[in-house]
C-alpha positions in Angstrom: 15.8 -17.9 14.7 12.1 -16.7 14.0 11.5 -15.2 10.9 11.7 -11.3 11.1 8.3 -9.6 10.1 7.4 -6.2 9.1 4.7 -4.8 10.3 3.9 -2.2 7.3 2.3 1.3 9.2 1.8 5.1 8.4 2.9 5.9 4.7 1.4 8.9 2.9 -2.5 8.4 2.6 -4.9 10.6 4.0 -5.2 8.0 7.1 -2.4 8.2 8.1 -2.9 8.6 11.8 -5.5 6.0 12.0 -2.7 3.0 10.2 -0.2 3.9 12.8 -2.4 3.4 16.0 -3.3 0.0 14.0 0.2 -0.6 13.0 1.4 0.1 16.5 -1.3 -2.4 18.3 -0.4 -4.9 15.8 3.2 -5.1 17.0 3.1 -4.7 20.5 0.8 -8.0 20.2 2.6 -9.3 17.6 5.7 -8.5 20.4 3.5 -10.3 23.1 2.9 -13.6 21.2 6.5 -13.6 20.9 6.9 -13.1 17.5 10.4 -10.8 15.5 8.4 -8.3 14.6 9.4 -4.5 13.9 7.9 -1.6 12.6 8.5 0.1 8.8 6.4 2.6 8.1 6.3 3.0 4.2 6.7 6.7 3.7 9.9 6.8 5.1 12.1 3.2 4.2 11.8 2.0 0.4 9.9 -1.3 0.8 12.3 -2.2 -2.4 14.7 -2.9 0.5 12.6 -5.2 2.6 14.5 -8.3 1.2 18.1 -7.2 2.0 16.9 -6.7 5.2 16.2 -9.9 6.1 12.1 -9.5 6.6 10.7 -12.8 5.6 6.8 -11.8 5.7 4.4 -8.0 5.7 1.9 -7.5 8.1 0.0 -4.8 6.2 -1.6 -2.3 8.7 -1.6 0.4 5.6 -5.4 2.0 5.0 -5.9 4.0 1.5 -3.8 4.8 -1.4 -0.6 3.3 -1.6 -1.4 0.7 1.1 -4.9 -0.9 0.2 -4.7 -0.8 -3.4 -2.7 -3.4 -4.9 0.6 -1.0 -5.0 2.1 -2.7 -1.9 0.5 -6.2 -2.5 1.9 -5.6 -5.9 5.5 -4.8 -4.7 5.6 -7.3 -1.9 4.6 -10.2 -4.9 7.8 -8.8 -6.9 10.0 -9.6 -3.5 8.1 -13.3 -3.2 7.4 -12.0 0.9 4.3 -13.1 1.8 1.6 -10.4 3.3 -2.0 -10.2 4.7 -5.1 -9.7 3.3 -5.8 -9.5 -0.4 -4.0 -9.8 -3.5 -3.5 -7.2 -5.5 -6.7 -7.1 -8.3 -8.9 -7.4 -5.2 -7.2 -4.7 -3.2 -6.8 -2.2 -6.6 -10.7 -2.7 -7.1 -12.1 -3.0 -3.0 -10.4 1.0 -2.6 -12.5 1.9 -5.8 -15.4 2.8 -4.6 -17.4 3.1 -8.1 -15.8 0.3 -9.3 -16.4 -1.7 -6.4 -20.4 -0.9 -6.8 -20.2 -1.3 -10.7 -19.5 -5.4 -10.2 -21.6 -5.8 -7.1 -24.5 -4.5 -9.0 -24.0 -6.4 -12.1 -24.1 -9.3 -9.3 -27.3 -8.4 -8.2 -26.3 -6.8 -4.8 -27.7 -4.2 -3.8 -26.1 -0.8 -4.0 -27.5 2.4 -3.7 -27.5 4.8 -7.5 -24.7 6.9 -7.7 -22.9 9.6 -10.5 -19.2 9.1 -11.0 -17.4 12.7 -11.8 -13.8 13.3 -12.3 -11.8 15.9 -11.6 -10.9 16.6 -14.7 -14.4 16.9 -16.1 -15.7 19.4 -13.5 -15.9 23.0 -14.7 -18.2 25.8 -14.8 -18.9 25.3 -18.6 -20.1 21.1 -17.2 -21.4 22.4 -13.8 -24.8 22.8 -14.8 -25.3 19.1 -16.5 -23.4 17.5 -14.0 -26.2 19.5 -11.2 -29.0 18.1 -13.4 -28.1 15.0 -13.1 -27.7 15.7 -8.8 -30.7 16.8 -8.7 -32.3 13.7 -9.7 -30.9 11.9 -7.0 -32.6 14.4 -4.8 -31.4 16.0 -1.2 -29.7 15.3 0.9 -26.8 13.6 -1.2 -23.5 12.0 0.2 -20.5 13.5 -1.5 -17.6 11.0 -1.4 -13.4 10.6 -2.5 -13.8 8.0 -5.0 -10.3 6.2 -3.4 -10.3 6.8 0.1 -11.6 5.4 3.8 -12.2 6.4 7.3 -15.1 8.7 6.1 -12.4 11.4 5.6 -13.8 14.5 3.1 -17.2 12.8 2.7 -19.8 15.2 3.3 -23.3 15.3 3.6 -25.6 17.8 1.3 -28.7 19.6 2.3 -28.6 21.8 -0.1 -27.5 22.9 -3.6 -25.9 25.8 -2.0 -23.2 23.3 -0.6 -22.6 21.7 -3.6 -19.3 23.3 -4.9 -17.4 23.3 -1.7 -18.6 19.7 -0.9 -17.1 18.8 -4.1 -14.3 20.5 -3.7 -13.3 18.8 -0.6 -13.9 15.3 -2.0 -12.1 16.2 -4.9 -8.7 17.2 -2.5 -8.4 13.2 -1.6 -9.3 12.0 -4.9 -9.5 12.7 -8.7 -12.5 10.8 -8.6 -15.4 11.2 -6.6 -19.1 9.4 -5.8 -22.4 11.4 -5.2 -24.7 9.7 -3.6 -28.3 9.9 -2.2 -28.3 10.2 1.8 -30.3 6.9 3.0 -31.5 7.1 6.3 -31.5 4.0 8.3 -29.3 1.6 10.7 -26.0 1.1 9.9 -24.2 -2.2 10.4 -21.0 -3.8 9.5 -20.2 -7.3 8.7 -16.8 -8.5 9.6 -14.7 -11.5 7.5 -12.4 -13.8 9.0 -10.9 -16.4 6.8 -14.0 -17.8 5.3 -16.1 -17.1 8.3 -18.9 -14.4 8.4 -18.5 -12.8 11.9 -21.4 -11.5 13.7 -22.9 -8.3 12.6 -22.2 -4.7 14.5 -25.3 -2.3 14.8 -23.4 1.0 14.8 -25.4 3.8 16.6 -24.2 7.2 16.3 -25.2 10.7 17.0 -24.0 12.2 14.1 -25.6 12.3 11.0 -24.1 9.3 9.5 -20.7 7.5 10.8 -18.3 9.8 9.9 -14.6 10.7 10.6 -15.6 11.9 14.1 -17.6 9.1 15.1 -15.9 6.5 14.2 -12.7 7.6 15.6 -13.6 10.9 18.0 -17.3 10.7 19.9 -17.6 9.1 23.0 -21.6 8.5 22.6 -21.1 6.5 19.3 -21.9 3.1 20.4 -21.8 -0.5 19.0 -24.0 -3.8 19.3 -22.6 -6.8 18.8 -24.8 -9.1 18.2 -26.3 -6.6 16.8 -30.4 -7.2 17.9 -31.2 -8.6 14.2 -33.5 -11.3 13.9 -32.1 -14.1 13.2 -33.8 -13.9 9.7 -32.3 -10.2 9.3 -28.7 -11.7 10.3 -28.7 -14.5 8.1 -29.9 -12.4 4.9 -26.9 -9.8 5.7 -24.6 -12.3 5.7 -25.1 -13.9 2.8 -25.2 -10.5 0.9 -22.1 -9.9 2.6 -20.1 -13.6 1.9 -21.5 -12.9 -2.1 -19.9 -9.1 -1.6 -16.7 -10.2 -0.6 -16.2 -13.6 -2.9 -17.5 -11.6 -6.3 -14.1 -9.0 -5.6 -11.8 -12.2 -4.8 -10.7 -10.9 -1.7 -9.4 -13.0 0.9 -7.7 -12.9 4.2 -10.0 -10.6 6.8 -11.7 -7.5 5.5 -15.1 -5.8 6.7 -18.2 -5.0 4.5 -20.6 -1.6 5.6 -24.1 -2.0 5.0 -27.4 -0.2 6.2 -30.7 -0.8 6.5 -33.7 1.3 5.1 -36.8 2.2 6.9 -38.3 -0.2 4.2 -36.0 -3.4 6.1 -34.0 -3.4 3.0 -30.3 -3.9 3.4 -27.9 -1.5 1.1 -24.3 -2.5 1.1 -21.8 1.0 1.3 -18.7 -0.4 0.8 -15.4 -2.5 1.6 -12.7 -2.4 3.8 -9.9 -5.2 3.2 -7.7 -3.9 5.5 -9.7 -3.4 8.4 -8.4 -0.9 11.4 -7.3 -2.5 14.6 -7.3 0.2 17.0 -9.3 0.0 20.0 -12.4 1.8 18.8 -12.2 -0.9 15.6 -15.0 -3.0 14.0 -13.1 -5.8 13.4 -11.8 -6.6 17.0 -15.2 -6.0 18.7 -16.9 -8.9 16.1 -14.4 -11.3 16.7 -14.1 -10.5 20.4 -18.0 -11.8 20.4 -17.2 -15.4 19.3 -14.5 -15.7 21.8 -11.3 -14.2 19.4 -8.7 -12.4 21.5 -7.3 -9.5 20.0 -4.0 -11.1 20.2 -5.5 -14.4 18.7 -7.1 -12.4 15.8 -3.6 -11.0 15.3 -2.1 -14.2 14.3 -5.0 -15.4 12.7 -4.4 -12.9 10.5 -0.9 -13.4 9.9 -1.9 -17.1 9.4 -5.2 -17.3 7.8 -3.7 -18.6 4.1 -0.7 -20.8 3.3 0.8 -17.9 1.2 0.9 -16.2 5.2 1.9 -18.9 7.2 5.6 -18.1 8.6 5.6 -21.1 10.7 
């Protein structure tokens, strides 16, 4: 009898809605490729139980808290089932945004300056140190949850007049949260497969920057891939990319964001090690360029390390 996998969808983060579509095209190709595959959607069944109940492997398809940050790696580990993606250091640090930045810079890769605030140190009696310091970033700034994805309560700062309700947003998906200066330039994202740097994705959108409503809502947000980088430009993201990725140990398939500056400097963003795998995903469309089937990249997924193999 094939082993019984869980695909592991929904929970209680923020994105919610965005891990079940993923969740749910995972297992209807997981279902295709004739695999014993069901779904749990962690919010609702105690993972504790997924032992007794016979699942022999995890397909993650969690994004944020509680899904991308070690907890589930951590509690899958405890059961000795084996799981996509990461472990659980890589995961816990990857969702950390600042964190994430602090060892990439010490790395030499380049990230953009940021300030760290917590909630707890916000007030009016530290409002006015914690502007000077904004201020010297200069408009407009990117506000950011310091533990979330999907763009969700990121917003983008003309103004000082914004300031405290752009905070306050951030601050309703995170006790932590990143202010950083808006760069204007191209965005691209970098795609990892196994070992293998996938093609790069020129993301072209409307909007401001790629936010919630572009990335999952717009119609006229479009994506190249290849991406129309030189082939000097490509090979330069990519190895900034593969360093990224191998300085956080992460392993499996994730997706690195990057821009680049009107100076042709490439920035990296941030990381995704669970990456969405909806139709509108990054992930998908890179792989799809080198010839990977959705339904191939499915199982390459689920087989990429010898820790995932169920075969």
């Amino acid at each position: 009898m094939k082993k019984k996998i869980a695909v592991l969808l929904g929970g209680n983060s923020a994105e919610r809605y965005i891990s079940i579509k993923s969740g749910y095209a995972i297992l209807k190709s997981l279902l295709k490729s004739g695999m014993n595959a069901y779904p749990i959607d962690t919010r609702d069944f105690p993972i504790i139980q997924l032992k007794k109940q016979g699942f022999e492997s995890a397909y993650i398809a969690l994004h944020g808290k509680g899904g991308e940050d070690g907890t589930i790696q951590g509690i899958l580990e405890y059961l000795n089932i084996p799981y996509t993606g990461s472990g659980i250091m890589s995961s816990a640090i990857s969702l950390d945004k600042w964190r994430t930045k602090l060892l990439w810079k010490a790395c030499s890769i380049p990230v953009l300056p940021d300030i760290f605030l917590k909630k707890k140190d916000f007030s009016k009696n530290t409002y006015p140190l914690i502007l000077k310091e904004i201020l010297k970033l200069k408009f407009p700034i990117i506000i950011k949850p310091n533990n979330s994805g999907s763009s969700i309560g990121i917003t983008l700062v003309h103004h000082i007049s914004q300031l405290i309700q752009s905070i306050e947003i951030a601050f309703k998906y995170s006790h932590d949260i990143l202010i950083e200066p808006f760069l204007e330039g191209i965005e691209y994202t970098v795609s990892i497969l196994d070992k293998r740097i996938l093609p790069s994705i020129k993301i072209i959108t409307k909007n401001n920057f790629y936010d919630y409503t572009a990335k999952y809502m717009a119609s006229s947000t479009k994506y190249l891939c290849p991406s129309e980088l030189n082939h000097k430009k490509e090979k330069e993201l990519k190895k900034i990319t593969e360093s990224a990725w191998n300085i956080l140990g992460c392993k499996g398939c994730g997706r690195i964001d990057a821009i680049l500056d009107k100076n042709n400097n490439f920035w990296l963003l941030e990381i995704n090690t669970i990456p969405g795998m909806t139709n509108r995903s990054l992930l998908p469309i890179a792989a799809k360029s080198i010839g990977i089937s959705f339904d191939e990249l499915v199982l390459k997924i689920l087989n990429i390390n010898k820790k995932t193999n169920i075969f």
